[in-house]
C-alpha positions in Angstrom: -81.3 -71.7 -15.8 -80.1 -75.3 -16.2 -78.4 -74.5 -12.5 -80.8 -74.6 -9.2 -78.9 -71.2 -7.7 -79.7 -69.4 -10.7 -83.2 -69.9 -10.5 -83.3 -68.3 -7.1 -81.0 -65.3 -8.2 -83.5 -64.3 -11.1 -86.6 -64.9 -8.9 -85.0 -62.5 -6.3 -84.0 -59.5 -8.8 -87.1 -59.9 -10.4 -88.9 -59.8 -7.3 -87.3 -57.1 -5.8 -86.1 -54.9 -9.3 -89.4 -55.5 -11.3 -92.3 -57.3 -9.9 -93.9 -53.9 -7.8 -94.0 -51.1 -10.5 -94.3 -48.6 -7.7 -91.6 -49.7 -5.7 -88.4 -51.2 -7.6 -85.6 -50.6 -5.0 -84.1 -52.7 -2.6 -81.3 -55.6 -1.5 -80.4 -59.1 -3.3 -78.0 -60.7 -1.6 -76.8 -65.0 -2.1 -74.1 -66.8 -1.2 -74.2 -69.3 -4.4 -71.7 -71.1 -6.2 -69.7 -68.2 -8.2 -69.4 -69.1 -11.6 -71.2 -66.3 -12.9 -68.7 -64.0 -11.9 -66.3 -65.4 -14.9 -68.0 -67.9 -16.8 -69.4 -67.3 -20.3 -72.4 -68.7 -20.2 -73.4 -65.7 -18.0 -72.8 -62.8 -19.4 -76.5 -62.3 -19.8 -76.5 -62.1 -16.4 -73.8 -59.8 -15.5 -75.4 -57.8 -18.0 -78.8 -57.8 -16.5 -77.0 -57.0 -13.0 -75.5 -54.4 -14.0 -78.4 -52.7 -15.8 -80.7 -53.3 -12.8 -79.1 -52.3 -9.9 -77.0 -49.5 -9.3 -74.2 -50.9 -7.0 -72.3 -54.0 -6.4 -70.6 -55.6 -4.1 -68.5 -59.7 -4.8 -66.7 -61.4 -2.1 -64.9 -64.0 -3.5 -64.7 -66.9 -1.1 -63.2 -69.4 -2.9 -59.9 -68.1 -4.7 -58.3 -71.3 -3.9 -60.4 -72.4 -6.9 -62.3 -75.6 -7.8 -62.1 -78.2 -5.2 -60.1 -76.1 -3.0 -58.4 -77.9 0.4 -61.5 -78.5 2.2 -60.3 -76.5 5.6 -60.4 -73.8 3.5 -63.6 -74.3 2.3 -66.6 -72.4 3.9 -69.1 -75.4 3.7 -66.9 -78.4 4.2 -69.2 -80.6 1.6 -69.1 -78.3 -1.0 -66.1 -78.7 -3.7 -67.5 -75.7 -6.4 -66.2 -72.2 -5.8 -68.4 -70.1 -3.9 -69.1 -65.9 -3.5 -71.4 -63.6 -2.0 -73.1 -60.9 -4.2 -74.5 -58.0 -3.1 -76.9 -55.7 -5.5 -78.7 -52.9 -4.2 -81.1 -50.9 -6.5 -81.8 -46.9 -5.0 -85.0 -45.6 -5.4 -84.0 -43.0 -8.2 -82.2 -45.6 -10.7 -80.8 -45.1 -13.9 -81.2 -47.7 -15.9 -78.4 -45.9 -18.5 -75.6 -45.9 -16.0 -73.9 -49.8 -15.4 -73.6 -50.6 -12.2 -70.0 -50.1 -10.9 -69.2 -53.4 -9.3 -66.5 -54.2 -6.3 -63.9 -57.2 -5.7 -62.5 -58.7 -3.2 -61.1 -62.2 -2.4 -60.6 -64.1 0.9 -57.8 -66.9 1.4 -57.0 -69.0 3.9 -58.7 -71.5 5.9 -62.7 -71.4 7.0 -61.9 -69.7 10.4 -59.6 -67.0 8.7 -62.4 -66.2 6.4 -65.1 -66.0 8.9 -63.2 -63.6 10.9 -62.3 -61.4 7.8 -66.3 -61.7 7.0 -67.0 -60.2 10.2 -64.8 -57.2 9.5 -66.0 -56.2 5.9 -66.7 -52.4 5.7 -68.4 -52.2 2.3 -66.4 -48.6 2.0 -63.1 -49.6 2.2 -60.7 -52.7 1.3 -62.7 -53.2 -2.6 -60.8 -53.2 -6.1 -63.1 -52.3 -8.7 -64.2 -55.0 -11.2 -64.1 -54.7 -15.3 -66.7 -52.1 -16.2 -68.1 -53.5 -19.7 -71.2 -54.9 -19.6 -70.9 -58.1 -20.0 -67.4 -58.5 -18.9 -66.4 -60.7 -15.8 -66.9 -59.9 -12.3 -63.6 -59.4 -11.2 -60.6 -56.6 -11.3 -59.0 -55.7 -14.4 -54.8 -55.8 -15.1 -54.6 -52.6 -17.3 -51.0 -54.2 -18.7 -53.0 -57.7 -18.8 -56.4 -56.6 -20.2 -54.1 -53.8 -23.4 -52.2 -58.0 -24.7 -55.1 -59.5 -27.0 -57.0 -62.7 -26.0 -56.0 -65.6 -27.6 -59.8 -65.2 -29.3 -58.8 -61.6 -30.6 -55.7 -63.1 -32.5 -57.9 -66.0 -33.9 -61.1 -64.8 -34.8 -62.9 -68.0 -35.8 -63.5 -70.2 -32.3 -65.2 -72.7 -32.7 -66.3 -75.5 -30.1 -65.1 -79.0 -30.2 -66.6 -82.2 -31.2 -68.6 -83.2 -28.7 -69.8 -87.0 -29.1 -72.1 -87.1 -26.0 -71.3 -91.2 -26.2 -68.3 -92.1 -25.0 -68.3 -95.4 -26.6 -67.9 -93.5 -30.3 -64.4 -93.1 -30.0 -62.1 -95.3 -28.5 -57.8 -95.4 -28.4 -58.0 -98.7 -30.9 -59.6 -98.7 -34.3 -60.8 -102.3 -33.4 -62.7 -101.3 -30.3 -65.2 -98.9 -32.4 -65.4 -101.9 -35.2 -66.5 -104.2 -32.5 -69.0 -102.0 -31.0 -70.4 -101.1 -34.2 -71.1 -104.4 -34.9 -72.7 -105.4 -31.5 -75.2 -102.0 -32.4 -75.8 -103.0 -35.8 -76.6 -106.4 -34.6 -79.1 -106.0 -32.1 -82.2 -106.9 -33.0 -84.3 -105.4 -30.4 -85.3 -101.9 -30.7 -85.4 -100.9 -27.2 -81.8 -102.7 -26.6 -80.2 -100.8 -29.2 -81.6 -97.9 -28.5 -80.1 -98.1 -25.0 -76.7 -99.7 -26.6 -77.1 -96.2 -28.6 -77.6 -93.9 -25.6 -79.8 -91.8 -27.4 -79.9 -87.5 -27.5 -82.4 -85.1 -28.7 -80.1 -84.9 -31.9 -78.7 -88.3 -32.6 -81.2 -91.6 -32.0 -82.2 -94.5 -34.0 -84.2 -92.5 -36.3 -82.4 -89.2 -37.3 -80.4 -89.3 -40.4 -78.3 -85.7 -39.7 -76.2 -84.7 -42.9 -72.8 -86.3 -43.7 -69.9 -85.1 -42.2 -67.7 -82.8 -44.4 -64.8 -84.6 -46.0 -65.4 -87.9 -44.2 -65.2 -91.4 -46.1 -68.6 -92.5 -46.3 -72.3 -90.6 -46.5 -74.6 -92.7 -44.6 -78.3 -93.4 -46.0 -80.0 -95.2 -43.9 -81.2 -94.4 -39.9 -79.4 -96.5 -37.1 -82.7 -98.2 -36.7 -82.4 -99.8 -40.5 -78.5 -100.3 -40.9 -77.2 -103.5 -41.6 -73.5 -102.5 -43.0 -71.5 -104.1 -40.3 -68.1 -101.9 -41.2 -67.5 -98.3 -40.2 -65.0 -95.7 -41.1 -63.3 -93.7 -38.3 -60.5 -91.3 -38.2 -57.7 -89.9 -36.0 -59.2 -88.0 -33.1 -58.1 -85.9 -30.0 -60.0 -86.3 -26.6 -57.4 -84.6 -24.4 -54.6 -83.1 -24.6 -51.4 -85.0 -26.6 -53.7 -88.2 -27.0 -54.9 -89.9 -29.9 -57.7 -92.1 -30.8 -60.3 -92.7 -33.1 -64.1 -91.3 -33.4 -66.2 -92.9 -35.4 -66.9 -90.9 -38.5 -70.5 -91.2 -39.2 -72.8 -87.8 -38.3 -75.7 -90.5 -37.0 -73.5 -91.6 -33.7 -72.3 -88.0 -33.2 -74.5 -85.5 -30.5 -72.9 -82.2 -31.9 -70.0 -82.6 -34.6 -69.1 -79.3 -35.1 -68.9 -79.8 -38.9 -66.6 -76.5 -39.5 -63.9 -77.9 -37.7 -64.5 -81.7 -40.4 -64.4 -79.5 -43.2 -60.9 -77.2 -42.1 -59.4 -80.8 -42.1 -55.8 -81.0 -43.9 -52.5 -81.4 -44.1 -51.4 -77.7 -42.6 -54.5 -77.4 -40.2 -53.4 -77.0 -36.2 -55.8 -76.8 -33.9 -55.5 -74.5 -30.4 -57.2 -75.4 -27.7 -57.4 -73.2 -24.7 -59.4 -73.5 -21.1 -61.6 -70.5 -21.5 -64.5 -71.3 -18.7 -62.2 -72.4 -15.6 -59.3 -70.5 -13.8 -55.7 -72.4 -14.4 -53.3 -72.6 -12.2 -51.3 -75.5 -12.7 -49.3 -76.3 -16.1 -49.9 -74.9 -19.9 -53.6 -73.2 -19.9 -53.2 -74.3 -24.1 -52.5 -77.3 -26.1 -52.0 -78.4 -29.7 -53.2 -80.8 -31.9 -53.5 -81.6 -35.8 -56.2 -83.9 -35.2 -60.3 -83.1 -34.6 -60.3 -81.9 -30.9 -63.2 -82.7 -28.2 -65.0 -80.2 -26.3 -63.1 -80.8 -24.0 -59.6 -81.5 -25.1 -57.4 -79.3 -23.0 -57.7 -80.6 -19.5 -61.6 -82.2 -19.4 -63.2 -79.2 -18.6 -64.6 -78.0 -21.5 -62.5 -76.1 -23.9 -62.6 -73.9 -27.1 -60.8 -74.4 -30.6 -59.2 -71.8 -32.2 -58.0 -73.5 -35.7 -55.2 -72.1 -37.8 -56.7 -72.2 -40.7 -60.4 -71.6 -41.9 -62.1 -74.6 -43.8 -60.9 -72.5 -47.3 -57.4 -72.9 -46.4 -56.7 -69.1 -45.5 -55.2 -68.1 -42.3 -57.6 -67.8 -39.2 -56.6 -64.1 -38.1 -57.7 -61.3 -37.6 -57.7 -58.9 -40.1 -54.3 -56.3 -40.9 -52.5 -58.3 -37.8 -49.5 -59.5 -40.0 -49.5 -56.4 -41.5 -50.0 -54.4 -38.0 -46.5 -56.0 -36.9 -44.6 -55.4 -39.4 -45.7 -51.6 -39.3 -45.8 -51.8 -35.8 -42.0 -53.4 -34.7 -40.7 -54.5 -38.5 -41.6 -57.7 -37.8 -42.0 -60.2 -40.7 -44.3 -63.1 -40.0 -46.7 -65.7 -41.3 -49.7 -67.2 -39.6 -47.9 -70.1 -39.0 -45.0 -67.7 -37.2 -47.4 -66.3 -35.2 -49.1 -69.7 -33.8 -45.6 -70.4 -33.4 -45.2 -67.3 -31.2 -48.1 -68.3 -29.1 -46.8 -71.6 -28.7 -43.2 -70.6 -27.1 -44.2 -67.9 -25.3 -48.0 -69.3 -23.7 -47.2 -72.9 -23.9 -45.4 -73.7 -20.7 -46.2 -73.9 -16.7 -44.2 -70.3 -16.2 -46.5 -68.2 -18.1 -49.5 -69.9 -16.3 -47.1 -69.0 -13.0 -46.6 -65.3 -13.7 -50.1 -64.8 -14.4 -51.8 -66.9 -11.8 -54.4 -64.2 -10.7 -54.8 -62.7 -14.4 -56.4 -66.3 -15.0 -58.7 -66.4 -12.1 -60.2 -64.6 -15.3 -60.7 -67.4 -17.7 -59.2 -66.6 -21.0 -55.6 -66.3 -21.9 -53.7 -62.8 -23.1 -50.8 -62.7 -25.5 -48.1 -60.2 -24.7 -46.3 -59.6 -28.0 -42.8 -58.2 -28.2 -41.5 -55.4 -30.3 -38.0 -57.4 -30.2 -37.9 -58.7 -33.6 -34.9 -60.8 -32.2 -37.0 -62.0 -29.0 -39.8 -62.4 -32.0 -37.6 -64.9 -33.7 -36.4 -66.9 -30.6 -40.6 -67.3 -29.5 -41.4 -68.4 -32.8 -38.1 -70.9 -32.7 -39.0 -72.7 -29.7 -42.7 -72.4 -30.7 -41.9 -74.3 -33.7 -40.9 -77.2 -31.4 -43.6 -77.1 -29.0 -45.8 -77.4 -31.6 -44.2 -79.6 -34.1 -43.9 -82.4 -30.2 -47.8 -81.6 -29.4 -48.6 -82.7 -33.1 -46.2 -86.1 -32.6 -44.1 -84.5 -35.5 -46.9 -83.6 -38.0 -46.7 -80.6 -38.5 -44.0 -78.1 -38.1 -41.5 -80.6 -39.4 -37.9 -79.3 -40.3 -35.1 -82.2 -40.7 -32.8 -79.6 -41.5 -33.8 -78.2 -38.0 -33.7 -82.1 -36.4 -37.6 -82.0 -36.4 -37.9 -85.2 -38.9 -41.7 -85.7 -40.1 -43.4 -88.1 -37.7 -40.4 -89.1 -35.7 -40.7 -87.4 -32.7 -37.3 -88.9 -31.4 -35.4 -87.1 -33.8 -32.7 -84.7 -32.8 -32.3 -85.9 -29.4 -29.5 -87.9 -27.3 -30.2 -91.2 -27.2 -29.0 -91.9 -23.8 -32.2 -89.3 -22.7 -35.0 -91.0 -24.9 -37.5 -92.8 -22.9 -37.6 -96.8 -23.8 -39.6 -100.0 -23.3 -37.8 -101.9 -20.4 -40.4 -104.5 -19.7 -43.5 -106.1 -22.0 -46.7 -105.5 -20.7 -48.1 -109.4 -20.5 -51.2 -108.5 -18.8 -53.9 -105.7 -19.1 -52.5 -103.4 -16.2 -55.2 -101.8 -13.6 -52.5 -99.3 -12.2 -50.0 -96.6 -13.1 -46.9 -96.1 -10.8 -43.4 -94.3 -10.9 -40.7 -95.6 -9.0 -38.4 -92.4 -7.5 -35.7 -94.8 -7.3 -35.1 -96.0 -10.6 -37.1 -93.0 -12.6 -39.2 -95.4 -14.2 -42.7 -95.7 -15.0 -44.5 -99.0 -14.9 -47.5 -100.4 -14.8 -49.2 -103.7 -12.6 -51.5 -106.1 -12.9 -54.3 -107.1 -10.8 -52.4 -108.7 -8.6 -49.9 -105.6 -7.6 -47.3 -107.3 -9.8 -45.0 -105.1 -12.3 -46.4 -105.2 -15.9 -44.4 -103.5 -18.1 -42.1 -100.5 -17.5 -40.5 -97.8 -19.1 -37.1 -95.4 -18.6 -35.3 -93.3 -18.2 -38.6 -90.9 -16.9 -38.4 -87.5 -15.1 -40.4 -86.9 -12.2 -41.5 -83.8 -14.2 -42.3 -85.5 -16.8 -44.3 -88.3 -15.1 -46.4 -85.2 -13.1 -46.8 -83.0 -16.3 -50.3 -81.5 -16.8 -52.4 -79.3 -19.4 -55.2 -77.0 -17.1 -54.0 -79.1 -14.0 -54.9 -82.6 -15.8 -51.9 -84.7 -15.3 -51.6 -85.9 -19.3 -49.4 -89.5 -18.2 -52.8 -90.5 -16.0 -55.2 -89.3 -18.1 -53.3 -91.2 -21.2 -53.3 -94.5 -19.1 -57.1 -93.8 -18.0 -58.7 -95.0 -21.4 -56.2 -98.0 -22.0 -56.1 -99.8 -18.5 -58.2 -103.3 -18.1 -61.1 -101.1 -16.6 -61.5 -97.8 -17.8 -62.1 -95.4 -16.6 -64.3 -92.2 -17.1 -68.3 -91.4 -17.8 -69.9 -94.9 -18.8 -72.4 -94.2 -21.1 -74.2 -97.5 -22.8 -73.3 -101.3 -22.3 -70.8 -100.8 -25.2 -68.4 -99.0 -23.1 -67.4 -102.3 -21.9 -67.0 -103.6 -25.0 -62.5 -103.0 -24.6 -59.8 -105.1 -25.4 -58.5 -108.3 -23.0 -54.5 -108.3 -24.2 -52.5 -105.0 -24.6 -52.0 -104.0 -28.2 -48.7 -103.9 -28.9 -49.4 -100.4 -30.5 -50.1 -99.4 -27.1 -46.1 -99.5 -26.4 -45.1 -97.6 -28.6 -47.9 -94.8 -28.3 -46.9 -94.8 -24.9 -43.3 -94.7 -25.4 -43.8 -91.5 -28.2 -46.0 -89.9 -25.4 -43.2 -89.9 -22.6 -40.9 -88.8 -25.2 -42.8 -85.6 -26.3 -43.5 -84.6 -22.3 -39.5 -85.4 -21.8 -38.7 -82.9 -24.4 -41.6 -80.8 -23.7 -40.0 -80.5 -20.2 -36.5 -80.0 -21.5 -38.1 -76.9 -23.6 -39.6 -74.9 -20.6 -36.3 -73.1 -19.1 -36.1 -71.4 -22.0 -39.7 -70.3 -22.3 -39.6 -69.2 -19.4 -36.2 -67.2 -19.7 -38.2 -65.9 -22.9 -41.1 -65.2 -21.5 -39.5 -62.9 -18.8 -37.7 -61.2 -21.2 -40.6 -60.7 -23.0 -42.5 -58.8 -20.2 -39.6 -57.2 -19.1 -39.3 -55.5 -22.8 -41.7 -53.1 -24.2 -45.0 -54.5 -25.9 -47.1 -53.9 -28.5 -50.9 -53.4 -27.2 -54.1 -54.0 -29.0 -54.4 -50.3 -29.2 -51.5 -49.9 -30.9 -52.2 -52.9 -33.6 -55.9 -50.9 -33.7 -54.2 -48.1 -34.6 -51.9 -49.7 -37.4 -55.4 -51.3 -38.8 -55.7 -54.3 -37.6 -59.4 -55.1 -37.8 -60.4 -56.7 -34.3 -63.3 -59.3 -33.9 -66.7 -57.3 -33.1 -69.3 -59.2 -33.7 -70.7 -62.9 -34.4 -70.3 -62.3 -38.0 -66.2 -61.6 -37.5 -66.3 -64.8 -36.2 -67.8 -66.9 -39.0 -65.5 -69.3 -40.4 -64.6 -68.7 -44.0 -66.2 -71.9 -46.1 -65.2 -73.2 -49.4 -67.4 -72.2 -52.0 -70.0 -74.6 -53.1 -69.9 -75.8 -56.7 -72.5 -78.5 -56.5 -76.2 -78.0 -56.0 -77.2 -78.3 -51.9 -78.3 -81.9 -50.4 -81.8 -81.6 -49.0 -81.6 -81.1 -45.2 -83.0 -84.9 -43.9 -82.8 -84.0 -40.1 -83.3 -80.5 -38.5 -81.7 -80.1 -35.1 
């Protein structure tokens, strides 16, 4: 209810479907902004719908999806996908009996869909729309919908770390120390409380529980500290950057302390756009390091770890043994994620299945092969081990040397520093001349520059957010992003030399990244072109899907010490 359009959707079906006892049928019609027809915060909704009413009808007006072209857009000022839903409830319902819902979409620009509008025939021209009752609004792919989701394969999903303060983690250790201090410091209440940005779980006075594994336990509120060092730790905003958060439960709006306590050396973290359509580059990413709520592209994302906090693999239960009964498959969970990764992980799969994932959520088809097995989980192997920056996944025998991530490749073809950055830079440029990316200063002077650089590589993107930008976006002399409190500003005036070579490791993943994705995609069409092994099929060799809310608990270490008393209560 937190969105305006939903109040006036549930004030219309409740006015119409239940607020005259006597007389519950009619028409509820809206042209809103369409994210109920996909996004999981409504399935309460969709539910409700299709109890209530008996028949429904979903124009899709904005399959271009978010921020479309704007002459295709019905309302010119309006950037958020739009639809028009159509409920009718008959006089002798049956509440029993879902509603059967109907789809269709119209492209093109405004005029094209006005005239298509005015030739709807609610009888004709319709694809019928998933049936279960809380399942999106929109048609099902029978050979899509039998591959599992990514959240069937991995049962624990758990959200990211979501800060809510965008001054707690930072891409230099020194820039959290800094601000740290300056909060500590202030000796006005109301001034650090704004410095803080306070939320309903984290402000001067709550002292939340420590984080699991993390350095230090803090005892005092925000309000009383005086310790003017911090700890902080290795942290992933976006996709294939790293930073710092720091580590102290006090500064943090919603932790997610599962994913602190699954922390170590073998732990990867998936991370897949599950709320928004993708259409442009991978829809997952990888990372060994905690992930943000919104690590795969800045639109909000869901973690599905490898491992549980115990150490055992996050799968679902019989799977390993379902393939090997299945197709004589031999595998490990880290195999498997290994699949995933050279078979999902590239802009082709994304490509083929462009209107599958106008459906949020991403579906794994699994080979029977074992030979095409083995070449996914070869190439996955890489993708993963160059998301991770070479920490995990390592094999020198292979040419994947721990933490180099240069290893195994020509050198002629590795990205290098040409120029030192002498200035902060304010801008981000490639020149299509000399394939180089550079930077420049304030006064449109060049500032450091690197080569040899692929177009590709310089326009890759994760869920359409181009990674080189997004990179640059936190380091530049301004940055850029959601300010959140007066020590946002607090950044640094002279570019880290650490900087360089971050920035030189990142170009060098994407370049091999791009280098990798002709033969995903060669794999991946062989894949589908082969025969596959459904979720009916697994079902039927045992494995155990995820149910409930209870499947998808994460398994915990057992406790040998007594409990802490609870301090704060969200």
């Amino acid at each position: 209810l937190k969105n305006l359009y939903i109040y006036f959707w549930r004030w219309a079906t409740w006015k119409v479907f239940e607020s005259i006892p006597v007389d519950q049928a009619g028409i509820v019609c809206f042209i809103s902004t369409a994210g109920y027809l996909r996004g999981p915060g409504f399935k309460g909704m969709r539910s409700y719908l299709r109890r209530e009413a008996d028949e429904g009808w979903i124009i899709d007006l904005t399959p271009e999806g978010q921020t479309p072209d704007v002459p295709t857009r019905i309302f010119p000022g309006v950037r958020q996908p739009l639809a028009i839903g159509i409920f009718v409830r008959s006089s002798d319902h049956d509440s029993e009996r879902p509603a059967p819902i109907h789809y269709r979409a119209l492209a093109g620009k405004q005029n094209d869909k006005f005239a298509a509008l005015k030739s709807v025939d609610l009888a004709v021209g319709w694809a019928p729309a998933r049936s279960g009752e809380q399942e999106v609004f929109t048609p099902a792919n029978p050979l899509w919908d039998a591959n599992p989701a990514l959240a069937d394969v991995f049962q624990w999903v758990a959200p990211g770390v979501k800060a809510n303060r965008a001054w707690a983690f930072a891409p230099l250790s020194g820039i959290l120390a800094d601000r740290w201090r300056r909060l500590v410091l202030e000796p006005d209440p109301s001034a650090k409380a704004e410095l803080m940005k306070e939320t309903a779980s984290t402000n001067l006075d709550a002292l939340p529980p420590a984080l699991p594994m993390a350095a230090s336990s803090p005892s005092k509120r925000i309000r009383e500290e005086t310790e003017l060092t911090v700890s902080f730790t290795r942290y992933a905003p976006r996709s294939l950057d790293r930073q710092y958060i720091v580590e102290d439960s006090r500064l943090i709006h919603r932790p997610s302390p599962e994913l602190w306590a699954s922390r170590n050396s073998s732990q990867v973290h998936l991370t897949e756009q599950h709320a928004h359509p993708v259409e442009l580059g991978s829809t997952i990413s990888f990372t060994s390091l905690l992930p943000d709520m919104d690590h795969t592209n800045g639109r909000g994302a869901r973690v599905l770890p490898l491992l549980h906090p115990d150490g055992t693999p996050n799968l679902a239960p019989g799977l390993l043994e379902g393939l090997a009964a299945v197709a004589s498959i031999q595998s490990d969970h880290e195999d498997l994620l290994a699949y995933v990764a050279g078979v999902v992980a590239h802009p082709a799969f994304t490509a083929m299945f462009v209107d599958e994932l106008t459906t949020p959520g991403v579906r794994v088809p699994i080979t029977r092969d074992p030979a095409l097995w083995a070449r996914a989980v070869d190439l996955g192997r890489e993708v993963i081990w160059l998301h991770t920056y070479a920490e995990r996944y390592f094999d020198p025998a292979a040419g994947r040397e721990v933490g180099n991530v240069r290893s195994g490749w020509p050198i002629e073809a590795q990205p290098k520093s040409l120029e030192a950055v002498t200035t902060m830079p304010v801008k981000l440029q490639y020149d299509e001349i000399r394939h180089h990316v550079w930077f420049t200063d304030e006064d449109s002077e060049r500032n450091g520059a690197w080569g040899p650089v692929r177009r590709a590589v310089f326009d890759y993107t994760v869920g359409g957010m181009n990674i080189v930008g997004s990179w640059f976006k936190y380091r530049k002399k301004n940055p850029g992003g959601k300010k959140t409190s007066p020590l946002d500003d607090i950044h640094v005036t002279e570019w880290p030399h650490e900087w360089t070579l971050e920035f030189t490791e990142l170009l060098t993943v994407l370049t091999r990244l791009v280098a990798l994705e002709p033969l995903q995609e060669t794999l991946l069409k062989d894949v589908v072109a082969g025969e596959l092994i459904s979720m009916n099929d697994l079902s039927d060799a045992g494995v155990k899907w995820p149910q409930t809310r209870d499947d998808r608990k994460p398994r915990r270490v057992a406790k040998t010490t007594a409990a802490q008393p609870t301090l704060y209560d969200p």
